[in-house]
DOFITOR-844331 format. One record per residue (C-alpha): residue in one letter; x, y, z. Coordinates in steps of 0.001 Angstrom, whole numbers, padded with zeros to 6 digits, always signed. Example, Ala and Ser with C-alpha at 12.3 -4.5 7.8 and 13.67 -1.06 7.14 Angstrom:
<recs>
a+012300-004500+007800s+013670-001060+007140
</recs>
This chain:
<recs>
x+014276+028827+029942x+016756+025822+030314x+019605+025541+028001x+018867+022436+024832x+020271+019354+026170x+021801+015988+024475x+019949+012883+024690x+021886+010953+022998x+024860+010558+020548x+025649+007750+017825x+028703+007523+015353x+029901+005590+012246x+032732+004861+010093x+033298+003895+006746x+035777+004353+003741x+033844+006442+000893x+030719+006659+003055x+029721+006285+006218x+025825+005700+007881x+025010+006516+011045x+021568+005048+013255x+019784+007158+014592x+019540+006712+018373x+016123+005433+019234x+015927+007887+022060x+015445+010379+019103x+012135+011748+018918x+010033+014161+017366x+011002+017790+017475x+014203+016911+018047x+017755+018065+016974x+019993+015783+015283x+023195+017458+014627x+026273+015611+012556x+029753+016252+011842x+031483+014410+008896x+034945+014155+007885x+037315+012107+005366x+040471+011979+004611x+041034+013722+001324x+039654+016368-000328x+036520+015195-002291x+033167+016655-000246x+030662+014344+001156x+027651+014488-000153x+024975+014873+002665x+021457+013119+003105x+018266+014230+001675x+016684+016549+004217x+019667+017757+005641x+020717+021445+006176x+024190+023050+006273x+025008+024747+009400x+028204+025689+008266x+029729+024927+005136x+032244+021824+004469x+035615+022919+003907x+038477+021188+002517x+041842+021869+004258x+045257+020952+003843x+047756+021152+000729x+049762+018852-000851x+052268+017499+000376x+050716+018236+003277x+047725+015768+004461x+044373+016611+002835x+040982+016435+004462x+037366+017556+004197x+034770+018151+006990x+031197+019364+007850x+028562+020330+010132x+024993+019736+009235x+021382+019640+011026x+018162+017777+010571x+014553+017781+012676x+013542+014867+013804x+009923+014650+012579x+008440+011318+013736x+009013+009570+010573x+012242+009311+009205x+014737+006525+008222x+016578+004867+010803x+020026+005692+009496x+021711+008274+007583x+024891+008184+005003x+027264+010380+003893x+028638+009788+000656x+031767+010239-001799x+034315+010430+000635x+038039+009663-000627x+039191+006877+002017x+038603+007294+005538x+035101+008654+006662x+033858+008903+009999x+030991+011346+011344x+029661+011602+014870x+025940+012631+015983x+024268+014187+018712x+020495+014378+019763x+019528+017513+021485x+016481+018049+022989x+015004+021653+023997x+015949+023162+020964x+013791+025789+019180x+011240+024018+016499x+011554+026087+013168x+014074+028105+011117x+017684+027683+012244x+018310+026201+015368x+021716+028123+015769x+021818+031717+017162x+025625+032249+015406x+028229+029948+014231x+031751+030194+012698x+034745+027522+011142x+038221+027283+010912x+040690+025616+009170x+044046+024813+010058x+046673+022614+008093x+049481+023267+009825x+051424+019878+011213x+050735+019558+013721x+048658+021804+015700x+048850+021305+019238x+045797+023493+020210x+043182+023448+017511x+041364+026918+017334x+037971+028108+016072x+037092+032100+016106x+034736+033101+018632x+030414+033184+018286x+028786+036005+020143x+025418+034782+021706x+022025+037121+022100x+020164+034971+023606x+020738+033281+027162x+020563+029754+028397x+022009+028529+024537x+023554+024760+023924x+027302+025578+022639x+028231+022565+020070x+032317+022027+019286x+032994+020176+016127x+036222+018929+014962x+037070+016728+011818x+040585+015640+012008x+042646+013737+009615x+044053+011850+012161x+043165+008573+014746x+044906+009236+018020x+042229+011335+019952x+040895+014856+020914x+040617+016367+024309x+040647+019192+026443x+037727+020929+024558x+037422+024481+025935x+036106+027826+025555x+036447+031468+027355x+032671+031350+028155x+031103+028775+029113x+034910+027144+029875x+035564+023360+029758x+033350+021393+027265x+032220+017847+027620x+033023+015305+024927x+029917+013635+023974x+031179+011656+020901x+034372+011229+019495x+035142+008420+016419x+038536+007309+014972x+039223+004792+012352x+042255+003376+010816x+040177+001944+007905x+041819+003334+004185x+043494+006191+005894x+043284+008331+008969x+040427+010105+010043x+038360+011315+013440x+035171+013442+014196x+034351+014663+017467x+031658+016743+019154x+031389+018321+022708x+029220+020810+024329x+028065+022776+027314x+025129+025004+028117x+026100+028832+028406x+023832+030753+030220x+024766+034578+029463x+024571+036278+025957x+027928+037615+024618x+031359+035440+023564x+032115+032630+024128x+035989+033180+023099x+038015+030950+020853x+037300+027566+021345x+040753+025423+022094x+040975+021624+021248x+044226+019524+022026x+045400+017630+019253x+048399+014837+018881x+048718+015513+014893x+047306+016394+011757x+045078+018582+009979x+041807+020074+011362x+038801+022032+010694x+036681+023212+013726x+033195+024234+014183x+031021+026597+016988x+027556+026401+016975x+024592+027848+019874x+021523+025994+019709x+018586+028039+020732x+016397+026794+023310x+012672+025823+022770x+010442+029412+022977x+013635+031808+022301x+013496+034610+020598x+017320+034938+018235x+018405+038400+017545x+020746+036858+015039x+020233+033596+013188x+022974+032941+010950x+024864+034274+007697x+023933+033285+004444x+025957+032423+001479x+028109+034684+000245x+026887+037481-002574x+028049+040451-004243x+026205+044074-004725x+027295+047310-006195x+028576+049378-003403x+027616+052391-004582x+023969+051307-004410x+024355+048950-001137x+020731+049306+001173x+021123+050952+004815x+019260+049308+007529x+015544+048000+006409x+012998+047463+008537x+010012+044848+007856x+007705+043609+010370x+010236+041826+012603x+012855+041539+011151x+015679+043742+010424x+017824+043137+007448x+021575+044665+007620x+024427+044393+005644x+028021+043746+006591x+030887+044694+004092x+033747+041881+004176x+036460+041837+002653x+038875+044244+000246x+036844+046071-002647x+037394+043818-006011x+036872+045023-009375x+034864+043307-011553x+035307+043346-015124x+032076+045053-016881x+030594+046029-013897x+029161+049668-013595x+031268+050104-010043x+032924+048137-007051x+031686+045080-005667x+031950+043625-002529x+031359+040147-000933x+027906+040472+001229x+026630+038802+004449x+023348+038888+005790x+021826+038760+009491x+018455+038340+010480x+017279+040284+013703x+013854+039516+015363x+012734+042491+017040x+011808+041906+020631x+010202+045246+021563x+007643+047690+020028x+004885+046776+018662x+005641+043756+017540x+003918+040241+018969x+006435+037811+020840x+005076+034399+019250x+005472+031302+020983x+004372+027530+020582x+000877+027121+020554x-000072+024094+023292x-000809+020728+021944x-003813+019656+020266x-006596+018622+022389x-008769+015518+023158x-006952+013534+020590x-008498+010145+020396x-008445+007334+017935x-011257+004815+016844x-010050+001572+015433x-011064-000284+012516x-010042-003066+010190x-007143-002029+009033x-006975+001253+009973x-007464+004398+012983x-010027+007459+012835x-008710+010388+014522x-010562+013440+016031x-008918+015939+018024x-009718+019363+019117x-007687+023276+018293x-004928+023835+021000x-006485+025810+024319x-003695+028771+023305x-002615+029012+019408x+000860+031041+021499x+000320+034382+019945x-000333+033959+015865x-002951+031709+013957x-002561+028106+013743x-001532+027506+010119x-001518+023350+010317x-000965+020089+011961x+001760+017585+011458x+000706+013917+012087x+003096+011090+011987x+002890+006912+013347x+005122+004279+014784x+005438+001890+013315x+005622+004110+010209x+002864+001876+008414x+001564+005352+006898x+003593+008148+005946x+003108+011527+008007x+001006+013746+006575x+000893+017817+006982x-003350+018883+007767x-005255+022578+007065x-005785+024419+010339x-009198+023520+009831x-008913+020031+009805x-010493+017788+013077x-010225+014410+011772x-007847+011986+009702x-008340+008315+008688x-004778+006350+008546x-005749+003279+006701x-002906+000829+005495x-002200-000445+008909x-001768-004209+010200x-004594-005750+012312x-003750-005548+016014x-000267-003861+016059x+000515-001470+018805x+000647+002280+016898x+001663+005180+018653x+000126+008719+016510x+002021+012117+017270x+000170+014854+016332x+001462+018848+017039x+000202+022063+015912x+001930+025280+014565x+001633+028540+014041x+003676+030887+011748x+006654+030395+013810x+006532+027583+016104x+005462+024000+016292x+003689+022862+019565x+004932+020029+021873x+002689+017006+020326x-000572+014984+021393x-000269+011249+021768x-002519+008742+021429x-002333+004513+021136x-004391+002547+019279x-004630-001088+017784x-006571-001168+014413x-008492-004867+014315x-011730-006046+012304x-013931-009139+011361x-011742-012450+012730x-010588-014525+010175x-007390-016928+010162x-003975-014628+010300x-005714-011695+011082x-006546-010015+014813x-010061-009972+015997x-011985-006150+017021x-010557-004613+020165x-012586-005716+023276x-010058-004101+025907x-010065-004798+029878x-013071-004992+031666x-014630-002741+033564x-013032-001309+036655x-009833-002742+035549x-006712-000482+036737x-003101-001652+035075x-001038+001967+034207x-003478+003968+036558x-006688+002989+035194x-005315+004795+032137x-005787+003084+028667x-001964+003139+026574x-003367+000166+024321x-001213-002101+026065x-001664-005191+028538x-005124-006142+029190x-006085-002876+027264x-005024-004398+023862x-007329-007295+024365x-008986-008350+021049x-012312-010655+020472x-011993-014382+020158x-012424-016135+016745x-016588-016504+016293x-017277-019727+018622x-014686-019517+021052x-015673-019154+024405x-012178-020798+026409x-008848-021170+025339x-009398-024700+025500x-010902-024389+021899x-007128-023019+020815x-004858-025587+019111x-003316-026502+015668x-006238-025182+014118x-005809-021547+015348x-002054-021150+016803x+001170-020843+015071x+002434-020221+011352x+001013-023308+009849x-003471-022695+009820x-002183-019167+007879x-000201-021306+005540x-002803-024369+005006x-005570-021248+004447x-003408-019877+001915x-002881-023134+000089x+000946-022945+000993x+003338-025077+003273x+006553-024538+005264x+008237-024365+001972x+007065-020851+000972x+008641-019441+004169x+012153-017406+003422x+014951-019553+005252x+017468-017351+007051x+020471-019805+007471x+024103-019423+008243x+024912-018311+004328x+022782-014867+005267x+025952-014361+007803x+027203-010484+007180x+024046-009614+005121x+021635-006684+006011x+018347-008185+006762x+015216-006507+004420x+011612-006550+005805x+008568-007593+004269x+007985-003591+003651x+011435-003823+001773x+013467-001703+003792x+016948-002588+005511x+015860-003298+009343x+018727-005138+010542x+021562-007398+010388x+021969-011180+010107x+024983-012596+012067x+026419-015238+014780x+025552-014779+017980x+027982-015231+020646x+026077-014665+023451x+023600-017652+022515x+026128-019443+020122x+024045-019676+017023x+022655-017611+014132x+021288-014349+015388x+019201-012311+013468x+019070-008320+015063x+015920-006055+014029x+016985-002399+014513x+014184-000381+012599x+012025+000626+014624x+008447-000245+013419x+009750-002956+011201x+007738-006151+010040x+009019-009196+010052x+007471-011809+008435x+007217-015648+006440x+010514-015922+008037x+012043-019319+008716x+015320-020140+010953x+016921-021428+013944x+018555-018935+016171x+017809-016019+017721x+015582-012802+017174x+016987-009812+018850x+014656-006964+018961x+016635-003827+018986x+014060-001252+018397x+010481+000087+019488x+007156-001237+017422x+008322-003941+015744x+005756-006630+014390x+006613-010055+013412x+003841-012601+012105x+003696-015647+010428x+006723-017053+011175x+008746-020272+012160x+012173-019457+014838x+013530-022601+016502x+015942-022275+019196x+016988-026158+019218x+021002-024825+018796x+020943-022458+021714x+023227-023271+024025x+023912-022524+027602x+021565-021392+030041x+019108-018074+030298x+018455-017451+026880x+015324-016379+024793x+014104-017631+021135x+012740-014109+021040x+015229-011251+022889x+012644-008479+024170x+014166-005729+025983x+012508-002838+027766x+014334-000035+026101x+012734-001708+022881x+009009-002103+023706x+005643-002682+021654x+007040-005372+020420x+003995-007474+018808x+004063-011417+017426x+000973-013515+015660x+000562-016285+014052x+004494-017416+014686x+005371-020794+015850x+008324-020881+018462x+010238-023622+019381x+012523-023497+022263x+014934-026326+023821x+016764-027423+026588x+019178-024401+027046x+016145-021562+026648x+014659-019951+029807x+011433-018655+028002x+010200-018495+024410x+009980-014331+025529x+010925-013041+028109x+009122-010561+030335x+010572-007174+029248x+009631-005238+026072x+005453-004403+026894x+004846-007074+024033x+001681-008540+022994x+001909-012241+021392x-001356-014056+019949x-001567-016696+018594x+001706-018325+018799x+002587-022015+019082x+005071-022761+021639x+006625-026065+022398x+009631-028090+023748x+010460-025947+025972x+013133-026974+028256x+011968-024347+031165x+009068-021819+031117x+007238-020640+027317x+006000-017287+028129x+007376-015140+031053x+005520-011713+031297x+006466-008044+033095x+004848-005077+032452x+002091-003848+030360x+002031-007677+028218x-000576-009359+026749x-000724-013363+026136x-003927-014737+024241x-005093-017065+022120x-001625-018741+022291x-000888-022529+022373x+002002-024454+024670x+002392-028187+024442x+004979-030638+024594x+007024-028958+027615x+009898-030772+029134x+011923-029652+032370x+015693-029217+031221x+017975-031164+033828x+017688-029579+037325x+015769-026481+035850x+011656-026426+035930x+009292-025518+033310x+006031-023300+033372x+003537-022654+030697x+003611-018962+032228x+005456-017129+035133x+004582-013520+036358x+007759-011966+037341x+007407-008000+037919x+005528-004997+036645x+001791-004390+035781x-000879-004193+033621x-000252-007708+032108x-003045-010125+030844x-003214-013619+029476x-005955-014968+028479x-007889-017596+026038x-004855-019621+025870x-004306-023284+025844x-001583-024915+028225x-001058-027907+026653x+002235-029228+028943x+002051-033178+028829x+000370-034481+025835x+000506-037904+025790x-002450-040178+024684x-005111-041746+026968x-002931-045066+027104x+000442-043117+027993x+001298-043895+031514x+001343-040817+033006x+005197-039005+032997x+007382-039160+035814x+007409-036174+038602x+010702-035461+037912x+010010-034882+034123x+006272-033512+033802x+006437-029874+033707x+005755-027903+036923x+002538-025745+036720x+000440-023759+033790x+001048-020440+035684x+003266-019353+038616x+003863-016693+040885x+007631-016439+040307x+008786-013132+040620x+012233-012046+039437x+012244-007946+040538x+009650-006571+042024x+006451-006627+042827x+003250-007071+040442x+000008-005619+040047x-003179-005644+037871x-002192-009181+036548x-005174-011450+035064x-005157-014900+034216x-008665-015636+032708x-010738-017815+030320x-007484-020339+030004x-007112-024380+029786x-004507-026232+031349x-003724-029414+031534x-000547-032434+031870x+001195-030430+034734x+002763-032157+038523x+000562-029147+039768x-001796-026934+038215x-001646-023265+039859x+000183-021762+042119x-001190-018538+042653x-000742-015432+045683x+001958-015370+047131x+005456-016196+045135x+007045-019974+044217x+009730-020619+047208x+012047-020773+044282x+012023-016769+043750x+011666-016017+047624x+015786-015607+047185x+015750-012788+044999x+013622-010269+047206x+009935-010739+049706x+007691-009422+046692x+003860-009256+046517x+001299-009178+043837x-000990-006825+044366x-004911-006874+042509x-004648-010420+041407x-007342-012639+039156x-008004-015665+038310x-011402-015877+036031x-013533-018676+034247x-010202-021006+033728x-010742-024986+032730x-008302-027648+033904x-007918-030954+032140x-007318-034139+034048x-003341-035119+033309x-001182-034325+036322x+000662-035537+039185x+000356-034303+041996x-002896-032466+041849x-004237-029484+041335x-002309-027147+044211x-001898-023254+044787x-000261-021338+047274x-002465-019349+049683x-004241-016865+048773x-002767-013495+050607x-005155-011849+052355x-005600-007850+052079x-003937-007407+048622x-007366-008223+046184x-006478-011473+044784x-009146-013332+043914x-009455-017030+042617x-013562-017520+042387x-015656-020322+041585x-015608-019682+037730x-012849-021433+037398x-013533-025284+037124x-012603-028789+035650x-013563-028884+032069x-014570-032208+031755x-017556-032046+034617x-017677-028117+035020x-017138-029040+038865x-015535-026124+041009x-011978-026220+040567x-011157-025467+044442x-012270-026550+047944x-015765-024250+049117x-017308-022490+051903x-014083-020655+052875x-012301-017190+051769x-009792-016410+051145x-008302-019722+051840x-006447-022581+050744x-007726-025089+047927x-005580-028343+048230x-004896-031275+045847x-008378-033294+044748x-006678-036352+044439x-003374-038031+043872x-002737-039991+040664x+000118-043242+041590x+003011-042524+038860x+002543-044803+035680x-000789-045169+036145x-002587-044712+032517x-005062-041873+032351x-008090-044027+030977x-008477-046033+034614x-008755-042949+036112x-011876-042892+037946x-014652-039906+039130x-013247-040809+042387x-010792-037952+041092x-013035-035237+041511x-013702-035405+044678x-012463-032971+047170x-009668-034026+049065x-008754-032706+052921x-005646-033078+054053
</recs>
């Protein structure tokens, strides 16, 4: 079996107490392990949920320096907090965490550990006795906690020899202080020998730890507190079921006053016995067939018993969500179904469900659903998904792209019905009898303040921005919800399953070139935004850009100074609104670009780009905005993209579809693979024409006959030849008002 691995490591310092975020690599099942040091002798007080792997000690004696330090251990379980704090420290505090993955999923993760202390100053080689391993292919964990800032290295053992530093954290806030962890998979049983650490100066204590890997078997688990027992009377060896209780004798006899004999400190072991008659247990595989049936509000859930229960009887299931909208919840061994109600219409949820038995918890089932219901204004219509045949991520349905697709408000039947009526934060407002007024201003006096989500808890940070130059407002909990929030700046989105609705962002004081209103990033996705109204500027490449897997609907989005929505993989765009689009100098500006990735849909939206009145001369080709969706890809190729049941209109061109704009040709030859365009309406206010780039032959991209001018219901593009190349159907002369147009416009014109 392969030794328990680290996936990731986070750190944190403080004075009194420190907090440390838990890496959003973290997940289920596994190991978070933390060690925590101050400078002075009063103990930190762990978090709720925590477990001591070995005790903290205080070292040092006045006059010499004086610290305290610990090692402690936690599950990750699907649903907890985002950080953790240590408490009560004296002055400096720092702590340093590891995820490790691979460990085993119940009782003590450690097969032995042992501590040290050492106040001597200064200790050159920081020492820690030796842990004997029984069980191969174990995760050895060095801890230090050092009353000191200038550094640990050359972390070493006999067995498995050098260690690698994973985290190490030093402060010079209050006093002194560092913590450190390393570690290294040893793949025999037996010692590892004293572990060595290099230190510049100061006090110390050290830690050794081996994490048992996932379906080990530990003939020794660890020593429990200390206890006394008459000698006289102490037990021999006792055997019961598995597990063999012994008893160690440490120490010098004491006397105790007005006891009937000697007493002596106790230790006990646990051994698992691996041979007789006694059943080797291991996980049971996941549930089965879990699948999840949506509803307003809330998810049904059926699922089947694991194929192999791994040697005992299933005694439960655990069942958690992302976003944590619902708190996990612990199930009979009988149970085969489980409502979560409580949830938000049309957010992506991911459910984690695992069984166990009387020793082990299996690796879990996964589903992903949307909950949605009966339409009404600032809610998210039933879930209509892609159509048949459709085959973004493999043909396989992860809720995402055109598989998150909801039902249109009753009446709608093309996105040229979307509008003020529909899009953005103000329809919830006006249907709630409120105004812009009742939204919560985030402003430049929120600088330095944690920001708290409409669910109350602490979910990120409100600061300045240097990268954009403005306020910035940084969402690190993952599943947070964000909402009746009003500001100009920037959003960051720093963790997975975040929802934001009903809000106002403007990006007006962005400055520079490439930035976002709303910063998605693909090591953050299922991001999801409603009912939010976005504006951009001059200096913002895209409302959104194309990373993250997020789903907007809608969303108002205008003055934009270059492109409103961009979209990568696995994104959804519907029943959004653009208008009022502007090309920043020397940049261009599209209602929506495709740049990479697949399984990516928008759809019932309205492209609103030029919106001036019927006697507006129409704008200038060097200021109209360039087309209402583009080909422009930025790092690979696409696939699975659909553009359907959309209006557009006040564009120099309308499409250009197949292969990619010239403008992108520079960054790589890409292609866009299983291409459609479906039942989209154009309006009548461009430039130069309705205009698309061919067609490419051999890689399914169709542009049919469904889409059409939505004034006369006329097919869009040239006939009786495909795949072609549809051309312009007229030319409008610049400054010439759209009222004298003429039906002369609608016919076809040849080149």
């Amino acid at each position: 079996m392969p030794a328990p691995t680290v996936v990731a490591t986070a750190s944190g310092v403080g004075l009194t107490d420190v907090t440390i975020t838990v890496p959003v690599e973290a997940q289920a099942g596994d190991l978070l392990l933390v060690v925590a040091s101050t400078h002075g002798t009063a103990p930190l007080m762990q978090p709720a949920g925590w477990a001591t792997a070995e005790a903290g000690l205080t070292f040092g004696d006045a006059p010499v320096v004086q610290g305290y330090a610990c090692l402690a251990w936690r599950r990750v379980n699907g649903a907890d907090p985002t950080t953790y704090t240590w408490t009560g420290g004296t002055s400096s505090t720092t702590a340093a965490m590891l995820v490790v993955r691979g460990a085993i999923a119940t009782g003590s993760p450690f097969d032995s550990t042992s501590s040290q202390i050492n106040s001597t100053v200064p200790p050159i080689d920081s020492c820690c006795p030796a842990i004997v391993t029984s069980v191969a292919d174990t995760l050895i964990v060095a801890g230090v906690g050092v009353i000191d800032n200038r550094g640990l290295s050359a972390w070493a053992v006999t067995d498995p020899g050098a260690l690698t530093e994973q985290v190490e954290i030093l402060t010079v806030e209050g006093l002194d202080s560092a913590s450190g962890i390393a570690t290294a998979a040893k793949a025999t049983t037996g010692s590892t020998g004293n572990l060595t650490v290099s230190l510049v100066f100061s006090s110390y204590v050290a830690f050794l730890a081996a994490v048992l890997p996932v379906g080990s078997v530990s003939t020794q688990v660890t020593k429990t507190a200390a206890t006394t027992w008459d000698v006289d009377t102490a037990p021999t060896t006792v055997v019961t079921g598995s597990v063999v209780t012994t008893w160690d004798i440490a120490g010098p006899a004491v006397d105790v006053p007005g006891a009937a004999s000697t007493v002596r400190t106790r230790y006990t072991q646990e051994w698992r016995v691996l041979s007789g008659d006694v059943a080797t247990v291991v996980p049971p595989t996941p549930p089965r067939d879990l699948a999840a049936i949506p509803a307003t509000g809330e998810l049904a859930l059926t699922w089947d018993a694991p194929a192999d229960s791994g040697g005992a009887p299933i005694v439960g299931y655990h069942l958690s969500i992302l976003p944590d909208d619902a708190a996990p919840v612990t199930l009979p061994p009988s149970a085969r179904n489980h409502t979560i109600e409580g949830l938000i219409n049309g957010t992506n949820y991911t459910i984690t469900l695992t069984a166990a038995n009387a020793s082990l918890a299996s690796d879990p089932a996964e589903v992903l659903a949307v909950p949605a219901g009966e339409w009404v204004i600032g809610s998210i219509g039933p879930i209509v998904g892609a159509p048949d045949g459709w085959g973004g991520n493999g043909g396989a349905n992860n809720g995402r792209g055109y598989y998150g697709a909801t039902e249109p408000p009753p009446g709608v039947t093309n996105g040229a019905q979307m509008g003020p009526e529909y899009c953005g934060v103000r329809p919830v407002l006006d249907a709630q009898g409120r105004d812009y007024t009742y939204l919560r201003v985030i402003d430049y006096s929120h600088v330095g303040q944690p920001f708290i989500d409409a669910k109350g808890l602490v979910s990120g940070t409100i600061g300045l921005d240097t990268i954009t130059g403005t306020l910035g407002l940084e969402i690190t909990r993952p599943g947070a919800l964000v909402e009746y929030i009003d500001m100009v700046g920037q959003v960051k989105i720093s963790a997975p399953n975040v929802t934001m609705r009903y809000c106002r962002i403007s990006g007006r004081e962005i400055v520079g070139s490439g930035k976002y209103v709303i910063a998605t990033s693909d090591t953050y996705p299922g991001f999801n935004m409603s009912y939010c109204e976005i504006e951009c500027g001059l200096s913002v490449s895209a409302a959104i850009p194309p990373y993250g897997s997020y789903t907007a609907r809608y969303c108002e989005v205008y003055h934009c100074g270059n492109d409103a929505f961009k979209t990568g993989k696995d994104t959804l765009i519907e029943f959004c609104w653009t208008h009022s689009l502007q090309k920043a100098p020397g940049g261009h500006c599209d209602s929506h670009q495709i740049t990479s990735g697949d399984n990516a849909a928008v759809r019932f939206n309205r492209f609103d780009m030029y919106t001036g009145g019927q006697d507006t001369p129409s704008p200038l080709l060097a200021d109209v905005a360039n087309a209402i969706t583009i080909v422009g890809h930025m790092t690979g190729d696409c696939s699975w993209f659909a553009f359907d049941d959309n209006y557009g209109d006040g564009c120099n061109l309308i499409v250009r579809a197949g292969v990619e704009s010239p403008q992108t040709v520079s960054r790589g030859t890409f292609v866009t693979y299983n291409l459609f365009y479906r039942r989209n309406r154009f309006g009548l206010r461009f430039i130069s024409g309705p205009w698309a780039n061919e067609i490419t032959p051999g890689f399914n991209q169709i542009f049919d006959d469904s889409n059409v001018w939505h004034i006369s219901g006329q097919t869009y593009h040239r006939q009786g030849k495909a795949p072609g190349r549809w051309f312009y159907s007229h030319y409008v002369t610049e400054g010439t008002p759209v009222r004298n147009w003429t039906a002369s416009h609608f016919e076809e014109f040849i080149p």
